[in-house]
C-alpha atoms as one frame of an Amber mdcrd trajectory, in Angstrom:
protein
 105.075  88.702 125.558 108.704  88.527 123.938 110.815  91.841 124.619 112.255
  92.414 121.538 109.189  91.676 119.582 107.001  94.422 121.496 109.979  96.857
 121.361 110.106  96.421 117.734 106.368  96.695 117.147 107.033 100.157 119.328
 109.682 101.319 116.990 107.301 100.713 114.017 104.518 102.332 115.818 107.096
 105.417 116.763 108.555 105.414 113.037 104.641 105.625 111.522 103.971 109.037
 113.374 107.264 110.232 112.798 106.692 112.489 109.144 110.643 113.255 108.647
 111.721 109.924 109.844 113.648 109.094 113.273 117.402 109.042 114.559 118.587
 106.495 116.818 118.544 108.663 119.867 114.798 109.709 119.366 113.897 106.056
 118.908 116.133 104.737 121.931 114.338 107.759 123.991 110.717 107.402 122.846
 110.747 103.112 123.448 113.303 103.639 126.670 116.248 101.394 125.967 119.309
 102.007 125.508 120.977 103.549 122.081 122.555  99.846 121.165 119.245  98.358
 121.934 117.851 100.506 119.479 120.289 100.396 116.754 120.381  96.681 116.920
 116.657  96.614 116.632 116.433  98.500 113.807 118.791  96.825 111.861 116.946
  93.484 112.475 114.142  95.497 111.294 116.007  96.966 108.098 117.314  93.512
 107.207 113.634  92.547 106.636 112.951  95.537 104.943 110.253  96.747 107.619
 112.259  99.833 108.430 114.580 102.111 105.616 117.359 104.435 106.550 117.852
 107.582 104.532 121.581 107.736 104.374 122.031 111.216 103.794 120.376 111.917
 107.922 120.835 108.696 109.115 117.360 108.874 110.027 114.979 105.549 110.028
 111.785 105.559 107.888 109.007 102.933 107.635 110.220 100.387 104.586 108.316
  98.937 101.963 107.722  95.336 102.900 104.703  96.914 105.705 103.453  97.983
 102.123 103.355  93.962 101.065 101.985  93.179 104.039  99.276  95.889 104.449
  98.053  94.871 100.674  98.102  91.378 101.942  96.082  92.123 105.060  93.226
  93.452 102.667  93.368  91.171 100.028  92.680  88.197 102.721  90.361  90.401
 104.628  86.993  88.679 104.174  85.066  91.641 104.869  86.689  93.680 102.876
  87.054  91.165  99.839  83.322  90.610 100.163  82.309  94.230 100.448  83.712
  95.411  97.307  80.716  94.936  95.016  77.939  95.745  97.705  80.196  98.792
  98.669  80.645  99.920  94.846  76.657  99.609  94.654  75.883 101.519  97.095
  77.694 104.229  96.390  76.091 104.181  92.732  72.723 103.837  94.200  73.102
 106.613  96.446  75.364 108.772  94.550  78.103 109.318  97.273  81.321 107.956
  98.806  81.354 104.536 100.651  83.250 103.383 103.030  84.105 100.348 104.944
  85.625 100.388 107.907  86.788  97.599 111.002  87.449  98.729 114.291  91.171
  98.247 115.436  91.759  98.864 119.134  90.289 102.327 119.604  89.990 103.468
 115.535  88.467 102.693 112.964  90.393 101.493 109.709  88.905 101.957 106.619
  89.261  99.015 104.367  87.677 100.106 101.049  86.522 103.119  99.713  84.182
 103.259  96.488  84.529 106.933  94.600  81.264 108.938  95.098  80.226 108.445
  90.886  81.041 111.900  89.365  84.473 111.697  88.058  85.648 114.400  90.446
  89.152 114.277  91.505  88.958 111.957  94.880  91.744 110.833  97.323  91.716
 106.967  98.200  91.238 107.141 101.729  91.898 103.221 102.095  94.094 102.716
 105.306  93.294 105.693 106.960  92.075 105.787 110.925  89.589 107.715 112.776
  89.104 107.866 116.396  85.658 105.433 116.680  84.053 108.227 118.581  83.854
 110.372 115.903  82.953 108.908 113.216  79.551 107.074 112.192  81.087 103.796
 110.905  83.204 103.831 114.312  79.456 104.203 116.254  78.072 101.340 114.278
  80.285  99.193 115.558  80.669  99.962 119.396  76.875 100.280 119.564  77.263
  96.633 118.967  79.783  95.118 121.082  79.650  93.359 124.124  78.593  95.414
 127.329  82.390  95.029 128.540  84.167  96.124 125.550  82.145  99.122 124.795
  82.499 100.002 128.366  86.461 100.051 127.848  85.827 102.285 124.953  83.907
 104.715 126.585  86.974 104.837 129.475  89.274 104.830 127.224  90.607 108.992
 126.191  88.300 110.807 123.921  89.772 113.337 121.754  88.205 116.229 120.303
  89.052 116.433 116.327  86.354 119.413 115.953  84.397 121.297 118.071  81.432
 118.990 117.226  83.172 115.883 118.430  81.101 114.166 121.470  83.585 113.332
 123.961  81.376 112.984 127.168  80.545 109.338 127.456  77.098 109.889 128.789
  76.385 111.592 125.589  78.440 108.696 123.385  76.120 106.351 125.794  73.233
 107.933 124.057  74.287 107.916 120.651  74.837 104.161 120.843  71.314 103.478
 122.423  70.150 104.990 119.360  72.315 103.339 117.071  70.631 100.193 118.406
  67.504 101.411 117.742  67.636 102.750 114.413  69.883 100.024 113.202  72.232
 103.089 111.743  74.781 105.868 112.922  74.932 109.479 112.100  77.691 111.860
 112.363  77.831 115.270 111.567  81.261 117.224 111.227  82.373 115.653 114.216
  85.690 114.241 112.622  86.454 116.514 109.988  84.635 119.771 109.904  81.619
 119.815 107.221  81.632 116.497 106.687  79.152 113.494 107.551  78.804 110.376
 107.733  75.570 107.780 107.659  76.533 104.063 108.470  75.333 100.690 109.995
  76.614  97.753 111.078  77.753  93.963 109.935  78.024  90.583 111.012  79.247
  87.833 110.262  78.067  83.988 111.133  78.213  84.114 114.401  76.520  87.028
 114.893  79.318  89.053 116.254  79.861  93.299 114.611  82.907  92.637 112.466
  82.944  96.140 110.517  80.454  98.472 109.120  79.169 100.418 105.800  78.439
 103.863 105.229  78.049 106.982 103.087  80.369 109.648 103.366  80.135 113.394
 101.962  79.609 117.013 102.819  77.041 117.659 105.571  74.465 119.772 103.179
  73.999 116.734 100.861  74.082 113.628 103.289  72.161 115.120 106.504  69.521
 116.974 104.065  65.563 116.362 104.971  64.898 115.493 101.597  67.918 112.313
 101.103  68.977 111.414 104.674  65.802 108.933 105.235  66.828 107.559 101.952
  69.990 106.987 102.621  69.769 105.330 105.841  67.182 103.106 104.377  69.728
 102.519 101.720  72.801 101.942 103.844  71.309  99.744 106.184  69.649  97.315
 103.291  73.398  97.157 101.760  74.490  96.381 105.866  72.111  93.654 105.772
  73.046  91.847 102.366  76.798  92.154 103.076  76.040  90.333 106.789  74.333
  87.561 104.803  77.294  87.216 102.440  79.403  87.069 106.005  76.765  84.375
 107.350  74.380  86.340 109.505  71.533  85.186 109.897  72.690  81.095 109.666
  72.811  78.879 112.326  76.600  79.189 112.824  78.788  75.697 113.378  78.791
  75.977 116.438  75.124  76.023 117.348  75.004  72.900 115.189  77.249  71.154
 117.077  75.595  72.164 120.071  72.456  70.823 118.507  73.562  67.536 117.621
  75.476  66.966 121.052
């Protein structure tokens, strides 16, 4: 790894967490270098526009070209580009939010979000992250990994965001056994309280989890006896088409080549 490089992804890291911005001495103490270091570092950074200092408190912010570069990052996403209309169907079809979400080191990030049809006022929740533990697009996923990977998840810290949140991993263990048996993930007001979450996985052509698709919404509307078999049924059909948009399901390039050698 190059120094400077990590200890400028560190700043960026320190400066997104950081509501009212950073100093130089916070930022030299949080990444442990020196204040020169620091001040040199974010200057590269504010040159390129990743970082922006409010002059009146000297303090550093996040700039706007991570803004470019985060709309970038979805518009090339494949999963995300190719989601859009399945996502946006769903949601009509079932009547509530849908998200999509990829896992990114121990979160999930949500990629696209299709308004629950109703006109109600709704906040875009594209961007945000949620432990993968807690959520049922994050359990879609893991159930899916290799045996090595989830293991690293499960070892990995486990926070509690409600008093609902499963963070025992022989209980987590379970939850992905089932995952893998149902073909869907269920969550109930263990990231936020009250709300839910019904979601199941996708691949692409090589048969690997890249992301996953789900309903969102309060608990009394998803998890109800009368809609939650529908909506699993629903949500893992929509799972299904989007992994054959991805590929799934075709003999990938590489098994062809290993065929024809």
């Amino acid at each position: 790894m190059v120094q400077s490089v990590a200890r400028a992804i560190e700043i960026l890291r320190v400066l997104g967490t950081a509501a009212r911005g950073a100093g130089v001495t916070e930022v030299a103490e949080r990444i442990g270098v020196a204040k020169p270091t620091a001040h040199a570092l974010l200057r590269t950074l504010e040159a390129g526009q990743l970082v922006a200092q409010d002059h009146e408190t000297g303090k550093y912010r996040l700039g706007p070209a991570l803004l470019e570069l985060g709309n970038a990052y979805l518009e090339t996403h494949e999963l995300r580009v190719r989601s859009v209309a399945w996502a946006d169907g769903l949601a009509n079809r079932v009547g509530e939010a849908v998200w999509v979400g990829v896992l990114s080191a121990d979160h999930v990030l949500v990629v696209h979000h299709a308004f629950r049809p109703e006109g109600a006022v709704q906040i875009l929740e594209v961007g945000a992250v949620i432990p993968w533990h807690t959520c049922a697009l994050g359990k879609a996923i893991v159930a899916h990994l290799p045996e090595a990977d989830r293991a690293a998840l499960l070892r990995a810290p486990l926070p509690a965001l409600t008093g609902a949140t499963r963070t025992e991993p022989s209980a987590l263990v379970q939850d992905l056994e089932g995952v893998r048996g149902t073909g869907y993930a269920v969550e109930e007001g263990e990231a936020a309280i009250g709300d839910a979450g019904i979601a199941a996985p996708v691949f692409d052509h090589t048969g690997e989890v890249v992301g996953a698709i789900g309903a969102v919404g309060p608990v009394e509307r998803l998890l109800d006896e009368q809609t939650r078999d529908g909506l699993a049924v629903a949500v893992r059909e929509t799972a299904r088409h989007l992994s054959r948009d991805l590929g799934a399901g075709r003999p990938s390039t590489r098994r062809w080549v290993a065929a024809a050698s």
